[in-house]
Structures are given as C-alpha cells and as structure tokens.
N, C-alpha and C positions, 0 to 999 in steps of 0.2 A: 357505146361510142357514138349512134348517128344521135343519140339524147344529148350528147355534151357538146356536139356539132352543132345541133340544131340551136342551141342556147347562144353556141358563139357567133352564129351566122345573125340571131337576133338581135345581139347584142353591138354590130356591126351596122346591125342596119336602124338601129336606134339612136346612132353615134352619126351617121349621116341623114340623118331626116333632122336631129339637133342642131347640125352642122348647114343645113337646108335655111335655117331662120339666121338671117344677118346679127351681128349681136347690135343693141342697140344704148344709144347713152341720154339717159334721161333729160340732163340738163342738154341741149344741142349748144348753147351759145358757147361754150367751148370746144364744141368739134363740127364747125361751120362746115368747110368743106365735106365734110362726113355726109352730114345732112344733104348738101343739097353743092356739088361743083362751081355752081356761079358764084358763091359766096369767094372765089377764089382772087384777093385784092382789095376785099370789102375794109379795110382799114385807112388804103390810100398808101399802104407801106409795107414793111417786111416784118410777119408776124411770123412766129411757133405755137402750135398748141398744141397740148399733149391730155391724153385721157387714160386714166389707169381705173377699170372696172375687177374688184374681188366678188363674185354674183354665189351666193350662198355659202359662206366660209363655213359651216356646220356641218355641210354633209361632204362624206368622205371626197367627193367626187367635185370639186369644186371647179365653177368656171372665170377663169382671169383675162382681160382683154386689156391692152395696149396699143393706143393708138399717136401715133406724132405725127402733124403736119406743117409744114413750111410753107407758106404762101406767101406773093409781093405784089403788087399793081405797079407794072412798066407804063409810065404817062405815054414814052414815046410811039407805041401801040396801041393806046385806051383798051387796055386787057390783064387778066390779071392770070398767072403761072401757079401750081402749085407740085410739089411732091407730097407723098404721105405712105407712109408704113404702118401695115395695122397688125400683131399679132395676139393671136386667141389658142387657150389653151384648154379644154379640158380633159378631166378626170386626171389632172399631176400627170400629162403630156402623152396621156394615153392617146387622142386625136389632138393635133396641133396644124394650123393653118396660119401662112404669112400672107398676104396679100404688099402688094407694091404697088402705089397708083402715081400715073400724073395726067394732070388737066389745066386747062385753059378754057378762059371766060371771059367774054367779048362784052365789054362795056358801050351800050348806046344810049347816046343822053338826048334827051329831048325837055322840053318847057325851062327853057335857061339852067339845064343841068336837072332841075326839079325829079324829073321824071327819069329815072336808070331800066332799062330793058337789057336784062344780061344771057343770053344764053350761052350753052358751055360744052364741053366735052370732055371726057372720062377716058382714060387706056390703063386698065390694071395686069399685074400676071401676080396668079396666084400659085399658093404652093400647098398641098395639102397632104399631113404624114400621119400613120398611123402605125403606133407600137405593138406590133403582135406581143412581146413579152410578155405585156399587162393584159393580155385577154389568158388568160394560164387555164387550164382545164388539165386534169391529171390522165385523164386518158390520152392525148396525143404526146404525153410524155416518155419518148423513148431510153433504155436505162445506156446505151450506147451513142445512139445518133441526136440526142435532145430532142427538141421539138417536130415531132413529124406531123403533117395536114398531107397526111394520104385517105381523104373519102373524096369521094365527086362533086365535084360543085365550081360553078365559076369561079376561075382563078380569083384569088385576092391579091391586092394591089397596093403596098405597102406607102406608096408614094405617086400624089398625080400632080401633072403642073396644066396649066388651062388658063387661057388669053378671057382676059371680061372688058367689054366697055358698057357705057353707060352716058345721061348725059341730063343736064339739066336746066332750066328757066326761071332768072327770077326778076320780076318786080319789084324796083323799090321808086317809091312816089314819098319822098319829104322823110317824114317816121314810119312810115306805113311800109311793111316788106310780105308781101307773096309769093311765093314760088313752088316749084313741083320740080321732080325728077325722076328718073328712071334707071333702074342698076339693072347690071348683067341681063344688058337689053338681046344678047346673041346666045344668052340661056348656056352656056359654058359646062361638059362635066366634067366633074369634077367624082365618079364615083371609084371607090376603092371596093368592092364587091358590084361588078356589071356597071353599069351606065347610070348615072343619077346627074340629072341636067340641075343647073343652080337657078329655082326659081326666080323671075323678074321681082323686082322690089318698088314699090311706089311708093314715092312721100309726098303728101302737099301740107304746105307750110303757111305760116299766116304767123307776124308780129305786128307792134303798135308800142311806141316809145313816147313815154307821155313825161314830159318836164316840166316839175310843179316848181323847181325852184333852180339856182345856180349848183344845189348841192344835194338836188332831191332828182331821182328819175324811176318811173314808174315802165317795167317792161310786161305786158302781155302775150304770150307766148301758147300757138295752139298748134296741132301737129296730127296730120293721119297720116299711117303706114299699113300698107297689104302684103303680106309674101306668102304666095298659096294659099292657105286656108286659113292664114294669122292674119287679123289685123286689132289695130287698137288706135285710139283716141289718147292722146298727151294734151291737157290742161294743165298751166304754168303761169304761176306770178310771182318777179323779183322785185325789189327795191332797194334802191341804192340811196342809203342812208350818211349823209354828212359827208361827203362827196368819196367815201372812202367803203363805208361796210356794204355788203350785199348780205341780202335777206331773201328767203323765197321758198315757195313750197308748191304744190301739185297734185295731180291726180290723173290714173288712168283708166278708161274704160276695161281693164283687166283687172281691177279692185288694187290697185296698186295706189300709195302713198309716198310723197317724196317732200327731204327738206335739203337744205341745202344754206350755208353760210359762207362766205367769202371778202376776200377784201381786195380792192380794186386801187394799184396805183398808177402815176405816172406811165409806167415801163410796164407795167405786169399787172397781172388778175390770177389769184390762184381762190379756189373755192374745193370743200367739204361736202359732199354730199350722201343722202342716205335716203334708201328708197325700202318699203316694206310691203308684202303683198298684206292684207286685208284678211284673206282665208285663213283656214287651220295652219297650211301648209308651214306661216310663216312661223308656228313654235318649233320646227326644226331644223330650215333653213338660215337665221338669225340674218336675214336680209339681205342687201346688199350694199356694199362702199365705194366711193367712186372719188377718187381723187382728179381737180381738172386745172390745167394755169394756161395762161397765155402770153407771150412777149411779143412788146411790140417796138421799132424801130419808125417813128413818125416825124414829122415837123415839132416845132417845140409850140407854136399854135396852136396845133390841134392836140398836142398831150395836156393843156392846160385844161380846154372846156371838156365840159362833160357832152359825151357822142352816145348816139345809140349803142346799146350791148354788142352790136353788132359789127360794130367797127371796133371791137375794143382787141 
C-alpha cells in the first residue's frame, strides 16, 4: 500500500513541477500579448488571436494548449485593452489549467511618434484541476466504498484558484521592437499536494522588420525566457513572400527545430507550424503542431500596405 502511495504522491508531484513551466509558443507573432502585455493595441485596432499547441501526439500522455486573445487600441486614451483565455491540458485532462487575463498598456510617443515607450499591466485568475480517477492504483481501491486515500499525507487538493499579476515593457523605435516582462510577479500557489508557488517567468524580446520591397518583408525575431531552472534561447526568421505567403523557420538553445508556413491577408493571418527536438527523444514523441491565425479590424489604409508582423 505505502509503495502504490508513494508512486502516486510522485506522480502528483511530477504533474506540478510540469505544470510549474508556462507552456510556451514558438512562433510568438501570433500570441503578442502572451509574449509580452504591451503588445496590447499594437495593430492600431481590434485584433483576435488564437493559438492551438498538440506537444507530442505519440505519447499516451499528451500535452494540448489553447490560447484566444482579444486586444484594441482606444486613441481616446493612447492605451491599448486586452482579454485572453489560455487553457492547457495534460495527460487527456488528467491535470487541467484555465487561466483568465486582462491587461492594459499605456502608449508614450515620443520623436514625432517615432519612438513608442509602452509599459503595461497584467491581472490573471487562474484555475487549476486535477482528476484523481486517472491516477488509479488498485490498492486504494475499495470493493464497497470505491476509491479510499486513507494513509497520512498532506491533504490533496483536487482544485485551487489563485490571483497572478504580471507586467511588462516595450520599445518600439521605427521597425525595431524590444521588450521584457515579468509573469506571476506575486509568485501565486497554486499547489494541489502542500503549497507550490508558480515560479516568476522572464521574457526579453528583441524584433527588426526589414522591407525589401512593396511585397517583400523580412522579420527577425530573438527571444529569452527563464522560469526556475528552465531557460532557453528562440532564434527565428520569416518572410513574407508576394505580399501574401509567410515562410520561416528557427531554432532553440534546447536543440529544438521549427518550420512554419502561412498565408497573410487583408483581414487575417493564419499559419502551420511544426517544431522538432534534435535528440533521440524525438523518434517517439513525433513532435509537435501548432495551429496559429489572427483577425484584425483596421483602417482600410493600413490593411493595404504591408506593416510589421507585429501589427498584423
């Protein structure tokens, strides 16, 4: 009995140390505000974006993320508003997490607009559940009472909810954007066995949009991220081919691979992506797929010329 305990207490606690790393999306230009709050307006108008991540379909245990965001830039404030909904599933809803954000980001313009100084803020509530069913061991299995968890051990806690804010900075000068941010800056727990605080999360960001032609645009795209004892390097280049195809591929200081194909209109951007680790691991995880689009609601000016990835 305390062997089949002890497996499911590890098992519990391998499921929140997983749960301890933000899930993250490789192309960001589809989930701006994900990345970085200030991004919140960065269109001039009323955008959605949505990111759907399947992260290793091969093995039983798979991890799927969903993320939708609404964001607008109010001129009469020089600020921009967003909601966003992010849910994450794994092992087929054995541990399942929603999170609920909104944020606001304060536009300051300087050098005849040239120069944008955004800082921003974050207010999320999250919600984190976990299905005893799916951790099954036959020894707590009673032939009358079904499932008994009579050994000693810190209560488990089938469901927690916990307030996160967060908040972020960005520079953008011409094509050129930098920025940084910081999640679950009040370290929030979130644990379902004893107390596990949700490590802070750092991102600094760095883009450069280079327009070779009316119908040509060249983005560069570099990315560091820390949480706890994870961190990684994102290297990324798209091109945007005959004012309509996107093309682009990457790499991460975690031997990871990534390609990705899209097509960009008027109204919308919807893009394919597909990312591989490098190691063995990848002959049995079969990678992962990431479905990402955007809508946007603009002036009819500006849906004509081609604009940074970043307003798209």
């Amino acid at each position: 009995m305390i062997r089949k305990f002890y497996f499911f207490t590890i098992s519990v606690l391998v499921l929140n140390i997983a749960l301890a790393q933000d899930p993250t999306f490789f192309n960001a230009r589809q989930s701006l505000v994900y990345l970085n709050p200030s991004f919140a307006g960065s269109n001039g108008g009323i955008r959605n974006q949505f990111s759907y991540r399947n992260q290793w379909p091969n093995l039983s245990g798979t991890y799927v993320t969903f993320l939708n965001t609404f964001d607008a830039y109010i001129n009469s404030i020089k600020g921009g508003i967003y909601f966003s909904a992010l849910h994450d599933d794994q092992a087929h809803g054995t541990l399942k997490t929603d999170v609920f954000s909104l944020g606001y980001a304060q536009y300051i313009s300087l050098m005849e607009g040239n120069l944008k100084i955004i800082p921003s803020l974050q207010a999320s509530a999250g919600v984190k559940q976990l299905d005893r069913t799916k951790l099954n061991f036959g020894d707590v299995i009673d032939a009358r009472r079904g499932f008994v968890w009579n050994v000693p051990s810190t209560p488990l806690v089938s469901k927690k909810t916990y307030l996160d804010l967060s908040s972020g900075l960005l520079i953008n000068y011409k094509s050129f954007y930098f920025g940084s941010s910081i999640f679950h800056i009040n370290q929030p727990d979130e644990g379902l066995l004893g107390a596990s605080k949700l490590p802070y999360r750092l991102s600094l960001y760095s883009s450069y949009n280079f327009k070779i032609n009316e119908k040509t645009l060249l983005h560069f795209f570099t990315r560091y991220e820390r949480q706890q004892k994870f961190d990684c390097l994102y290297l990324n280049v798209n091109a945007l081919l005959f004012k309509h195809i996107i093309i682009g591929g990457g790499y991460t200081s975690n031997n990871t691979v990534d390609f990705n194909l899209g097509y960009r209109h008027d109204f919308f951007v919807l893009s394919l992506g597909y990312d591989i680790t490098t190691s063995k691991l990848s002959e049995n995880t079969a990678g992962s797929w990431v479905l990402q689009g955007s809508f946007n609601l603009r002036k009819k000016e500006q849906r004509k010329v081609i604009t940074d990835f970043e307003k798209w």
